[in-house]
MARTOR-219823 format. One record per residue (C-alpha): residue in three letters; x, y, z; chain. Coordinates in pm, 1 decimal. Example, Ala and Ser with C-alpha at 12.3 -4.5 7.8 and 13.67 -1.06 7.14 Angstrom:
MARTOR-219823
+------+----------+----------+----------+-------+
: resn :       xx :       yy :       zz : chain :
+------+----------+----------+----------+-------+
:  ALA :   1230.0 :   -450.0 :    780.0 :     A :
:  SER :   1367.0 :   -106.0 :    714.0 :     A :
+------+----------+----------+----------+-------+
END
This chain:
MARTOR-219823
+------+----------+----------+----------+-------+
: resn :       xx :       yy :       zz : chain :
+------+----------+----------+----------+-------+
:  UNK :   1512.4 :  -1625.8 :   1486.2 :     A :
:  UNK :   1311.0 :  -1756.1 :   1184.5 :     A :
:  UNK :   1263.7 :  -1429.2 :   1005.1 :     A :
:  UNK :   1051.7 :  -1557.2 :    700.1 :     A :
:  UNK :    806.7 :  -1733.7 :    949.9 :     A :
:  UNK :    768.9 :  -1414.2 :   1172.0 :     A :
:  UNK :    708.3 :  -1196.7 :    864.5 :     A :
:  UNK :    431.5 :  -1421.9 :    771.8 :     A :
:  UNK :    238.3 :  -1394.8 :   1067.8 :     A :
:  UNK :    352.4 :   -988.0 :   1120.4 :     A :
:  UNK :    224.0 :   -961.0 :    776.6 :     A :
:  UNK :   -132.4 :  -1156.2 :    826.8 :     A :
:  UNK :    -84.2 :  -1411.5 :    555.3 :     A :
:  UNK :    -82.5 :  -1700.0 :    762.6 :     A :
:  UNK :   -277.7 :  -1718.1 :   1094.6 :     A :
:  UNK :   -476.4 :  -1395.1 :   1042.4 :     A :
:  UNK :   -598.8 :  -1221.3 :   1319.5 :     A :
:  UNK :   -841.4 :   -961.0 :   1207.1 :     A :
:  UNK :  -1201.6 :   -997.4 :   1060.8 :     A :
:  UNK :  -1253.1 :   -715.4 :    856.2 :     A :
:  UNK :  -1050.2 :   -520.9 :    625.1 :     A :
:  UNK :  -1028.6 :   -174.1 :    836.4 :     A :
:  UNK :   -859.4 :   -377.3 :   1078.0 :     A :
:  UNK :   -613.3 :   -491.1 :    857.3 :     A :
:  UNK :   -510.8 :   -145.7 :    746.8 :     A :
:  UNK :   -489.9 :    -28.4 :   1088.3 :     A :
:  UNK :   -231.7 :   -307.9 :   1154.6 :     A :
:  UNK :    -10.6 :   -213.1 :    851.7 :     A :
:  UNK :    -25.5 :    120.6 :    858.3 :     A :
:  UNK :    -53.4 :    156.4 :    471.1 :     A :
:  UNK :    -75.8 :   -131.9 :    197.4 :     A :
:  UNK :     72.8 :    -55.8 :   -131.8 :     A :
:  UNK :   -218.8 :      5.7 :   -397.5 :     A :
:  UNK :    -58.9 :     56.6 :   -717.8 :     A :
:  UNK :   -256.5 :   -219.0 :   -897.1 :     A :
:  UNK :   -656.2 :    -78.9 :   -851.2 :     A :
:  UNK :   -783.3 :   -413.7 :   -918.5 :     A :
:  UNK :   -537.3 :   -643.4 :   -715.8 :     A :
:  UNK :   -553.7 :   -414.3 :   -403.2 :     A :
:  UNK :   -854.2 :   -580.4 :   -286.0 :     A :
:  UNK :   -716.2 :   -901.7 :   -281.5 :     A :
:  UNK :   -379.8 :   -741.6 :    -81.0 :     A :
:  UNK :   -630.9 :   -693.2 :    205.9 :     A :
:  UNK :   -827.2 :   -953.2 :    169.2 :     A :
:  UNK :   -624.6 :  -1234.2 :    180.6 :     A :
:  UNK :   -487.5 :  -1094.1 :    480.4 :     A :
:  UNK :   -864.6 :  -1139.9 :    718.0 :     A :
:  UNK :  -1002.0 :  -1462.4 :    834.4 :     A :
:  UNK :  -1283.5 :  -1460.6 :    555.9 :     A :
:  UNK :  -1145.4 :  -1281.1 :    191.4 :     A :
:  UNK :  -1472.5 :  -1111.0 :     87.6 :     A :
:  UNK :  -1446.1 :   -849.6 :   -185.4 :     A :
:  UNK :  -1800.0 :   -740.5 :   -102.5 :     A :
:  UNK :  -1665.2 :   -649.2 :    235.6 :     A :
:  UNK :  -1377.2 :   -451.6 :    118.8 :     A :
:  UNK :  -1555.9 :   -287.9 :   -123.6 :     A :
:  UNK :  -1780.0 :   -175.0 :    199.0 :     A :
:  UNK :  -1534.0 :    -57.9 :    383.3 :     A :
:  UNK :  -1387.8 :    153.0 :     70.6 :     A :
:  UNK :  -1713.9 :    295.0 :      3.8 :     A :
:  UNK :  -1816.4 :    391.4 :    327.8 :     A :
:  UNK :  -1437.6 :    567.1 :    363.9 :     A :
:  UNK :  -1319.2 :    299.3 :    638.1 :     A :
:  UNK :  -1029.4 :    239.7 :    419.9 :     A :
:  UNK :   -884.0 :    510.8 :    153.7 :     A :
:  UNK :   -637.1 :    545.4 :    -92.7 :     A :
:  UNK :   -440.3 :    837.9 :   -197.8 :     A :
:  UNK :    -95.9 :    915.8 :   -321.5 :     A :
:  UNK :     77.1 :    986.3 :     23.0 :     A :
:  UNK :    415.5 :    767.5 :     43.4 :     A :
:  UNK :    738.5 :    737.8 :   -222.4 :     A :
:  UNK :    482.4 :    944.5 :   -491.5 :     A :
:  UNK :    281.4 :    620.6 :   -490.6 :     A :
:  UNK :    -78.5 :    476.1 :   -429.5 :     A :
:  UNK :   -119.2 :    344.5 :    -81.0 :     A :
:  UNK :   -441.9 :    244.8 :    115.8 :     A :
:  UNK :   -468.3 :    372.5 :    471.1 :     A :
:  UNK :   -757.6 :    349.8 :    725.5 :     A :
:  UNK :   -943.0 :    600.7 :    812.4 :     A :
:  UNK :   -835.6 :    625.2 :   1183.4 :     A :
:  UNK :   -490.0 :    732.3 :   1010.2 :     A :
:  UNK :   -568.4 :    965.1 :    725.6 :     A :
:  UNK :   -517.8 :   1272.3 :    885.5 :     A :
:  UNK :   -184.5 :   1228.0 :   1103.7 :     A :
:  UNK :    -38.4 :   1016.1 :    803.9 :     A :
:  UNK :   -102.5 :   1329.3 :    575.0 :     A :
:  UNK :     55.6 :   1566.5 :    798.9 :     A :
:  UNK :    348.8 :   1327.2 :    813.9 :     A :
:  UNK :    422.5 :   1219.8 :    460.2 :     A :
:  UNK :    270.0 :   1496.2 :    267.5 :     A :
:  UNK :    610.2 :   1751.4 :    297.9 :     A :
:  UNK :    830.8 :   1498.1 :    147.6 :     A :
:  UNK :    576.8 :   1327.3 :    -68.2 :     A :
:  UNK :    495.7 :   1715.2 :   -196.9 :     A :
:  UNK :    877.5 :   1742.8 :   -248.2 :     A :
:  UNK :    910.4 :   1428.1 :   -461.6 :     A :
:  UNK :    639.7 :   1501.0 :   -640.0 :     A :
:  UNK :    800.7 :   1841.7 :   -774.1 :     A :
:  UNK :   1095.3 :   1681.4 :   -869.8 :     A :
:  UNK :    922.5 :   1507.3 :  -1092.8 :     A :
:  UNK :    747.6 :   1805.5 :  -1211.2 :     A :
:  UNK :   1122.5 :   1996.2 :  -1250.2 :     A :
:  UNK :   1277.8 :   1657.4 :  -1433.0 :     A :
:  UNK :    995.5 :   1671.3 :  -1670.1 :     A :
:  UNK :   1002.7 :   2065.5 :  -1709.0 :     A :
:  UNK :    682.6 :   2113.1 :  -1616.5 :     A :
:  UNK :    591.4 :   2458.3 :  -1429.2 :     A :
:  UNK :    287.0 :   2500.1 :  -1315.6 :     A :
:  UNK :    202.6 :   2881.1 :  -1172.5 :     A :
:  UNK :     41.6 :   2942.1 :   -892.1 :     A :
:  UNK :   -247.4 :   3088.2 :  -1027.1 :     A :
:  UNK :   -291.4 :   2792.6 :  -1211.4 :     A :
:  UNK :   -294.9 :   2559.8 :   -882.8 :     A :
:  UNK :   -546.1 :   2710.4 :   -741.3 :     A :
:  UNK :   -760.0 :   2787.1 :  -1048.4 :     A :
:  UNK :   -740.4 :   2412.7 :  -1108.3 :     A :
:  UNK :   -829.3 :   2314.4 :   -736.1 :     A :
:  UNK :  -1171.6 :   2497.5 :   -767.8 :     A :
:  UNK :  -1275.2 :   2348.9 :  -1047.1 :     A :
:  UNK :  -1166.0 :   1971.8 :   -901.7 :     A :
:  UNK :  -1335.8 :   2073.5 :   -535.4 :     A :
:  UNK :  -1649.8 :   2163.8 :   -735.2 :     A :
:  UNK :  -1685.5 :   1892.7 :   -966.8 :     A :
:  UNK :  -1612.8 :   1631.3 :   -653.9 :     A :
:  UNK :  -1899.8 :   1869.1 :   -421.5 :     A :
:  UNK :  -2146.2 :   1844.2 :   -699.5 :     A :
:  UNK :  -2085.7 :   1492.9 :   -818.9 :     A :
:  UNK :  -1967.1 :   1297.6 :   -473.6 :     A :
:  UNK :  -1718.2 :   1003.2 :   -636.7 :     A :
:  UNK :  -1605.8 :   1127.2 :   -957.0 :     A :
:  UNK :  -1329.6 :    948.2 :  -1240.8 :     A :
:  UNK :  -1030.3 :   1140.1 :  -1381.7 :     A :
:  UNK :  -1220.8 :   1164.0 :  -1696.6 :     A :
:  UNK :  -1526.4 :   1385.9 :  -1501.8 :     A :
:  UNK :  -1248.1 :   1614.8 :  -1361.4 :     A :
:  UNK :  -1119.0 :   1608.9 :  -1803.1 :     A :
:  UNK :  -1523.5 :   1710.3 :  -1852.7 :     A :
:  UNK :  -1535.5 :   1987.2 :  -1599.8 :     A :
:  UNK :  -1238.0 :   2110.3 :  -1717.9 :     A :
:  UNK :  -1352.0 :   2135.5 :  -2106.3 :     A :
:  UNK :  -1668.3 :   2304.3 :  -1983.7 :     A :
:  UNK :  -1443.9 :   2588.1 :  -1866.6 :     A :
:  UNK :  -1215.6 :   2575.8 :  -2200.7 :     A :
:  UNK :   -982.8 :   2437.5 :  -2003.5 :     A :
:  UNK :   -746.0 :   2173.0 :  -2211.0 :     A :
:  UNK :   -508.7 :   2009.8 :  -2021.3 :     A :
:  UNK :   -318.0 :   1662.6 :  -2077.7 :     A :
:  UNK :   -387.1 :   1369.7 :  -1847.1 :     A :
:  UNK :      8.1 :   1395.4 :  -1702.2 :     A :
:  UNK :    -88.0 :   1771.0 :  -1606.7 :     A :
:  UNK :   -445.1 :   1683.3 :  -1456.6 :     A :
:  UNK :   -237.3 :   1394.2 :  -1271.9 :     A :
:  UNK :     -4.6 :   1645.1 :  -1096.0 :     A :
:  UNK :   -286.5 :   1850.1 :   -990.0 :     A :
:  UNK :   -482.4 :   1539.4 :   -837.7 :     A :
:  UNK :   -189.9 :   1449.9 :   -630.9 :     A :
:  UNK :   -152.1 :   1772.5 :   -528.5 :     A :
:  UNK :   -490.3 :   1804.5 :   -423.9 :     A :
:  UNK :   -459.1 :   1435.5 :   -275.4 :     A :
:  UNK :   -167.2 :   1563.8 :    -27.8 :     A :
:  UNK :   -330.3 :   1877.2 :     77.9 :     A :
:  UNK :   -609.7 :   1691.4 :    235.9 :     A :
:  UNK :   -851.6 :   1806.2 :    -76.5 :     A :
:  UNK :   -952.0 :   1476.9 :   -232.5 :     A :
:  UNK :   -882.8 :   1108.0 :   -159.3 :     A :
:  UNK :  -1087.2 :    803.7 :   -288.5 :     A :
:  UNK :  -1436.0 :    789.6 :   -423.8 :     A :
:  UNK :  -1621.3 :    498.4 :   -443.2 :     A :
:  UNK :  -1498.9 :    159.4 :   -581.2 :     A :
:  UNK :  -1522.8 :     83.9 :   -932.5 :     A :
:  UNK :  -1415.9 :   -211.1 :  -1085.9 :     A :
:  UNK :  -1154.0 :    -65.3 :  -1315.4 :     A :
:  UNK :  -1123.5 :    303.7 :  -1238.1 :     A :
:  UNK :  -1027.3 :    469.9 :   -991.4 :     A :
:  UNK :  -1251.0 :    776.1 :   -819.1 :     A :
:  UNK :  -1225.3 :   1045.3 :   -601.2 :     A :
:  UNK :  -1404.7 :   1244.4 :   -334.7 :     A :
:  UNK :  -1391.5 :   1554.3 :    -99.0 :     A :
:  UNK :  -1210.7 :   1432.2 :    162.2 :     A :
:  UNK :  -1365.5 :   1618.7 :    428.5 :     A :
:  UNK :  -1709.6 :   1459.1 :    276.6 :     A :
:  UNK :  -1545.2 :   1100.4 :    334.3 :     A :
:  UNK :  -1353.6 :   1075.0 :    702.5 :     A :
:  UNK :  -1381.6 :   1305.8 :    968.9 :     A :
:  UNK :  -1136.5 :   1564.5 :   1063.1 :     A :
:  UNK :   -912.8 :   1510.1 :   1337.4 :     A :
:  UNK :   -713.4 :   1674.7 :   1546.3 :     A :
:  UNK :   -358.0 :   1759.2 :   1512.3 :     A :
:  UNK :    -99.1 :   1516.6 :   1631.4 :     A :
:  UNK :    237.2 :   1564.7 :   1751.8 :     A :
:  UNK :    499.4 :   1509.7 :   1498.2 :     A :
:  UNK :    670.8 :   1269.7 :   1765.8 :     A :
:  UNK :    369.0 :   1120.4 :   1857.8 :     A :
:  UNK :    337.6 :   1065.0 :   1487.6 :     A :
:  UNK :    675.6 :    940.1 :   1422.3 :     A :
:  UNK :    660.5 :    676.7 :   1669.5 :     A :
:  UNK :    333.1 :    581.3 :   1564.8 :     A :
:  UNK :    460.4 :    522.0 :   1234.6 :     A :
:  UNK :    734.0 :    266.3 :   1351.3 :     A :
:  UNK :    496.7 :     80.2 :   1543.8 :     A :
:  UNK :    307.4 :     17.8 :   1271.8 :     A :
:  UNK :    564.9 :    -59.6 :    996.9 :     A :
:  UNK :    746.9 :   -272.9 :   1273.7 :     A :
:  UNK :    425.8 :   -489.3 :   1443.2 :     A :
:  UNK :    349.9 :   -543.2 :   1072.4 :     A :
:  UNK :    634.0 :   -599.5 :    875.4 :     A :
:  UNK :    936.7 :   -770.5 :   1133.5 :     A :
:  UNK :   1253.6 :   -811.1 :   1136.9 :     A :
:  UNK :   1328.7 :   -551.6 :    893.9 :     A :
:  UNK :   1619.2 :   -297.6 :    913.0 :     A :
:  UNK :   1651.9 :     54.5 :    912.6 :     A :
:  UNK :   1706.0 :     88.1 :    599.5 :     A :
:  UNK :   1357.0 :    -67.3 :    550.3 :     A :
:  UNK :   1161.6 :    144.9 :    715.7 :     A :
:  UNK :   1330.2 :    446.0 :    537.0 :     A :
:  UNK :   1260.7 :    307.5 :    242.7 :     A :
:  UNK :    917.0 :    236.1 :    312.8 :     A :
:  UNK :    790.7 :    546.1 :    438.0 :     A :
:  UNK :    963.2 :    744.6 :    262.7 :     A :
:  UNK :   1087.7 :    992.4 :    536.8 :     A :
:  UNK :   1441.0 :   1068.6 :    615.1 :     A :
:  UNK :   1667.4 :    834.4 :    824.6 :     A :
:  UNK :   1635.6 :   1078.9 :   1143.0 :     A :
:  UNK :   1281.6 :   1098.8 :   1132.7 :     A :
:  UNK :   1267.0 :    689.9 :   1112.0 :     A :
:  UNK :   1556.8 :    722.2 :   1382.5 :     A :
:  UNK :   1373.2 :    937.8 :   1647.9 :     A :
:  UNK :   1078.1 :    712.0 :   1591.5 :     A :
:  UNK :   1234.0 :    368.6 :   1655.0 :     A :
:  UNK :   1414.3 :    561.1 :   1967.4 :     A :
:  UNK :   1058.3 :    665.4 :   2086.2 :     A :
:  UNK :    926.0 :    302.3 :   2096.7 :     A :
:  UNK :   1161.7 :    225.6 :   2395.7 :     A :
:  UNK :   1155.9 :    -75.9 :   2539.2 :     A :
:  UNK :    892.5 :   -228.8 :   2295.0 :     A :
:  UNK :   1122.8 :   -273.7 :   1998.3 :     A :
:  UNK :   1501.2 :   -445.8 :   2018.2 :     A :
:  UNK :   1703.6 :   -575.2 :   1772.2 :     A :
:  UNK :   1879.6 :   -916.9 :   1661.8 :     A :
:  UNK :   2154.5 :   -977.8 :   1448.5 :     A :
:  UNK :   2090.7 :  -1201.2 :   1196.9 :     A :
:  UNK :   2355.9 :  -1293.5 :    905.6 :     A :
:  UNK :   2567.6 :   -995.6 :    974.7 :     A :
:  UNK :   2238.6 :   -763.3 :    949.9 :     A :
:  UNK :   2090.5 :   -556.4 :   1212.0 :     A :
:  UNK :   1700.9 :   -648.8 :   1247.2 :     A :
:  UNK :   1433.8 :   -517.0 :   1443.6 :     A :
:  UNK :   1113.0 :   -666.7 :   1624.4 :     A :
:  UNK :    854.0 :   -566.6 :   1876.3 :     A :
:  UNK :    865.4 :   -731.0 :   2209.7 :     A :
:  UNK :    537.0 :   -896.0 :   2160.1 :     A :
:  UNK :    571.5 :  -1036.6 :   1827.1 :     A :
:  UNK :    420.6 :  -1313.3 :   1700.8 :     A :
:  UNK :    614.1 :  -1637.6 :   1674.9 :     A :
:  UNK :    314.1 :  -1932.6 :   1680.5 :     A :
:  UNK :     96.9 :  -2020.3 :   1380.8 :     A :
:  UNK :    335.4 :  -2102.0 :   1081.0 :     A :
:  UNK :    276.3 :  -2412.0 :    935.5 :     A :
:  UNK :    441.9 :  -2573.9 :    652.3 :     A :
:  UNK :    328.4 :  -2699.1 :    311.6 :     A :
:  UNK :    161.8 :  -2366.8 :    240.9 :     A :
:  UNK :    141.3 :  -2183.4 :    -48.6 :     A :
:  UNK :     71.8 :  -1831.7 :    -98.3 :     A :
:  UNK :   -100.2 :  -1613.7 :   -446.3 :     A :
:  UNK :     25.3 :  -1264.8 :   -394.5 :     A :
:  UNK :    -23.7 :   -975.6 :   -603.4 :     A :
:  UNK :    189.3 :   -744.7 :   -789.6 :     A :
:  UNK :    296.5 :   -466.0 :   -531.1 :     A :
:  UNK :    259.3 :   -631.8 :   -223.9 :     A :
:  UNK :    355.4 :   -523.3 :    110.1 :     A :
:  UNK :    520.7 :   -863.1 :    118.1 :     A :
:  UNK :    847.9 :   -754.3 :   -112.7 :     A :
:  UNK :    736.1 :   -417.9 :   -182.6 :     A :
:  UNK :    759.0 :   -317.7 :    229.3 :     A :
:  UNK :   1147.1 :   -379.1 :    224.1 :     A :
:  UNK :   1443.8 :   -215.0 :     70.0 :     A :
:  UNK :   1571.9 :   -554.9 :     70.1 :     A :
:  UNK :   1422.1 :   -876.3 :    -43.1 :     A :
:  UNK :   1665.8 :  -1119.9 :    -50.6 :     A :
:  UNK :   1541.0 :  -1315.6 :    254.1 :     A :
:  UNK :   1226.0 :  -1425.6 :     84.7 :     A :
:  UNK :   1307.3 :  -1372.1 :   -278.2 :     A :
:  UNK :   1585.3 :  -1551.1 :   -443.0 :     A :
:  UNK :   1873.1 :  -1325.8 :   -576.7 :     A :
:  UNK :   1843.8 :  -1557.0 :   -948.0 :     A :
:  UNK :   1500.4 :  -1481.9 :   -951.6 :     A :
:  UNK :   1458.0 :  -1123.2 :   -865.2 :     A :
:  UNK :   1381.1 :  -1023.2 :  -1217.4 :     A :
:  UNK :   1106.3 :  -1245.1 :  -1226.7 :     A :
:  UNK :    938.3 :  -1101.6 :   -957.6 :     A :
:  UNK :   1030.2 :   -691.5 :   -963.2 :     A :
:  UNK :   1221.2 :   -486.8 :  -1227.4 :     A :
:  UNK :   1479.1 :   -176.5 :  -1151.8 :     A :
:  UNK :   1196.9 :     32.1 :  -1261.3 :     A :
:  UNK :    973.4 :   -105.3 :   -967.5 :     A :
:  UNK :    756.1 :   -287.0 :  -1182.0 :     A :
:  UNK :    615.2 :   -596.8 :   -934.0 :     A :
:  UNK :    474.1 :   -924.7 :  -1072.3 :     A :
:  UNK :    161.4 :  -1123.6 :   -945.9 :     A :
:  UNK :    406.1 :  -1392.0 :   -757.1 :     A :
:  UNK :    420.6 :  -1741.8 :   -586.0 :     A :
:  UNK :    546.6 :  -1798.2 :   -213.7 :     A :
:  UNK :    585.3 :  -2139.1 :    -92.9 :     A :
:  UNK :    619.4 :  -2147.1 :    313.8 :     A :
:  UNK :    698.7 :  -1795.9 :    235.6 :     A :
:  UNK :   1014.6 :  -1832.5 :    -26.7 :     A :
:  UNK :    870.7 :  -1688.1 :   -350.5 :     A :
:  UNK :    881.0 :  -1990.0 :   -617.9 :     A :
:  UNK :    712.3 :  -1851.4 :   -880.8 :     A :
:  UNK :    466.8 :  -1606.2 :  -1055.2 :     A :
:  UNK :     70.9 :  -1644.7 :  -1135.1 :     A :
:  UNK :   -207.4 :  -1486.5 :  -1323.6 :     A :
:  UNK :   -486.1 :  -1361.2 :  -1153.6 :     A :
:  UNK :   -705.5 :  -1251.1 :  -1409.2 :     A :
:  UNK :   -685.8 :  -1590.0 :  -1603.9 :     A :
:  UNK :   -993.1 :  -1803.0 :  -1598.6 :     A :
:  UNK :   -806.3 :  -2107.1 :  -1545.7 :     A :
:  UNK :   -532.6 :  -2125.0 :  -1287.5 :     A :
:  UNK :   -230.8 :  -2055.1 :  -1449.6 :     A :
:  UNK :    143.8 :  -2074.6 :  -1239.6 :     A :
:  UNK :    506.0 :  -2100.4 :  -1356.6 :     A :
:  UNK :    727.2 :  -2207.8 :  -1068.1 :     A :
:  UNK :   1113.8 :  -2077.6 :  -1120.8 :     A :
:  UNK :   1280.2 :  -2404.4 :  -1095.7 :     A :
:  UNK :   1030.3 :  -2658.5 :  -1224.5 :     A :
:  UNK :   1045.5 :  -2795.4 :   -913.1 :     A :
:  UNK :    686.8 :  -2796.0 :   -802.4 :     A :
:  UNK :    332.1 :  -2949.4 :  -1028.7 :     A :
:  UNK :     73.9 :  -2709.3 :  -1164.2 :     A :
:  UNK :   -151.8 :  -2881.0 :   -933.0 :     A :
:  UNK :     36.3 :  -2756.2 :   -595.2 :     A :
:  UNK :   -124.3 :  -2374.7 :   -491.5 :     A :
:  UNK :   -486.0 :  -2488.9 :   -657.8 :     A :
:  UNK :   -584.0 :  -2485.6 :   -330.7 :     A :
:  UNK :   -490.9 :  -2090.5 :   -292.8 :     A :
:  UNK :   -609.4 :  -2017.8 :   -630.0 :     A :
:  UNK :   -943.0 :  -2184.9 :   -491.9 :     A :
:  UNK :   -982.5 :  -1954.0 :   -169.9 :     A :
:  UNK :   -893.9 :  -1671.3 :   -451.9 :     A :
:  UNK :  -1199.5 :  -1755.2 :   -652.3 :     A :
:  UNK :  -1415.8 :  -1753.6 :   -337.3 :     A :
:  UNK :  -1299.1 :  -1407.5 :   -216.1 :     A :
:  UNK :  -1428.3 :  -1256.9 :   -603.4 :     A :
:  UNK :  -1763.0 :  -1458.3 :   -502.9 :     A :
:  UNK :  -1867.8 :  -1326.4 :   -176.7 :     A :
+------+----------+----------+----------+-------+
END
């Protein structure tokens, strides 16, 4: 087993199979979106032809949406998924959320909750994509002062109950809108239905990874990820690889890696971020450079899928700083090329 070379091609960074950013999504399940701007390169680079016109199509027109739903963080998700993926995550996304709420003493009544909710449903009915800061407006109008971290809570709140998810695209802030006014309502799933759903995703996408993985990723507890690896059957199995137990569909993808090829990822990606552990790809000397213990992620480098070093992506000029000196400024223009070209069209 190769396990960097099959991640590649599970993940879509070399070889990609899919034309249009929807189909992406679908693939992965989620794709961390913690970084507003850089998420639309995370998908991009991911389809045959990066276009940030046609992801910001596809986020407009609700194909793809992002919402606090996994770990108390941003992720995208496609439309096909919203609803099932709420009813999944949202319990123990709702529970982490109020932990936060207890460690920073903050109480909010229920009176409160839903006070706040009509005014957010309103604003977001009468306005259709609305910032944080029109939500702050609608608020004042009402005599309503409240501090962002407050609002926040009650945004995330709303996010998980199915209220709002994204607005439109803007180039630096983020919006939201009704959700029922964005994708259509579906039908209730089956939790087990859901469950195994969930693995095939995180597995077609993201193999070999662990158990441990896949609990980390979706954030549910290890016999919900259990029961839904068990429900796959026959279409997952595992390999042992260096004393680790690793899992991969029966049709994964072993053809298309080539060598010599270097990769600009963002901050956040699915490609570190979509693993409790990372030390396959990533270097145990340079971890730091790449994430912090406070799960702060840096744009970084891979080379044939090692990372090798970190980049700037909102530089003019292409700017890199491989770990080990090792490699020329000149190796991954290419990449930084194809990112230019993906802003362009």
């Amino acid at each position: 087993m190769n396990p960097i070379a099959i991640r590649l091609l599970s993940q879509q960074l070399v070889a990609p199979q899919f034309g249009i950013p929807a189909e992406v999504i679908d693939h992965m399940g989620a794709i961390q979106a913690q970084e507003y701007r850089m998420m639309r390169w995370a998908v991009a680079m991911r389809t045959r032809k990066p276009s940030a016109k046609a992801f910001k199509a596809a986020f407009d027109s609700g194909q793809i949406l992002r919402l606090h739903l996994m770990r108390g963080t941003w992720q995208l998700v496609s439309a096909n998924d919203y609803w099932w993926m709420l009813d999944l995550c949202a319990p123990k996304a709702t529970s982490v959320i109020k932990g936060w709420m207890s460690s920073n003493k903050i109480s909010i009544p229920d009176a409160e909750w839903m006070r706040i909710r009509e005014i957010l449903v309103q604003t977001a009915a009468d306005k259709g994509s609305v910032t944080k800061e029109d939500f702050e407006q609608a608020l004042l109008e009402k005599d309503i002062q409240m501090d962002e971290h407050r609002l926040s809570y009650h945004i995330r709140m709303a996010e998980l109950s199915g209220t709002l998810c994204s607005g439109n695209l803007l180039p630096m802030k983020a919006t939201y809108s009704l959700s029922e006014d964005k994708v259509v309502k579906s039908g209730k799933m089956d939790r087990d239905e859901a469950l195994m759903l969930m693995a095939r995703k995180y597995f077609q996408s993201r193999q070999p990874a662990t158990l441990e993985d896949f609990v980390w990723w979706s954030g549910l507890n290890i016999s919900d990820c259990r029961k839904g690896m068990e429900l796959l059957g026959n279409a997952i199995h595992k390999e042992r690889w260096k004393g680790r137990d690793f899992y991969l569909t029966d049709d994964c993808r072993t053809r298309g890696f080539r060598k010599g090829k270097f990769l600009l990822i963002p901050p956040y990606d699915e490609y570190l971020i979509g693993y409790k552990s990372r030390d396959i790809v990533l270097p145990q000397e340079h971890r730091h450079k790449a994430h912090n213990n406070s799960g702060i992620f840096q744009p970084i480098v891979a080379l044939d899928g090692m990372i090798c070093g970190n980049w700037k992506p909102f530089k003019e000029e292409f700017q890199v700083e491989f770990f080990d000196g090792g490699h020329a400024e000149e190796e991954g223009r290419d990449a930084w090329q194809a990112y230019q070209k993906f802003k362009k069209i």
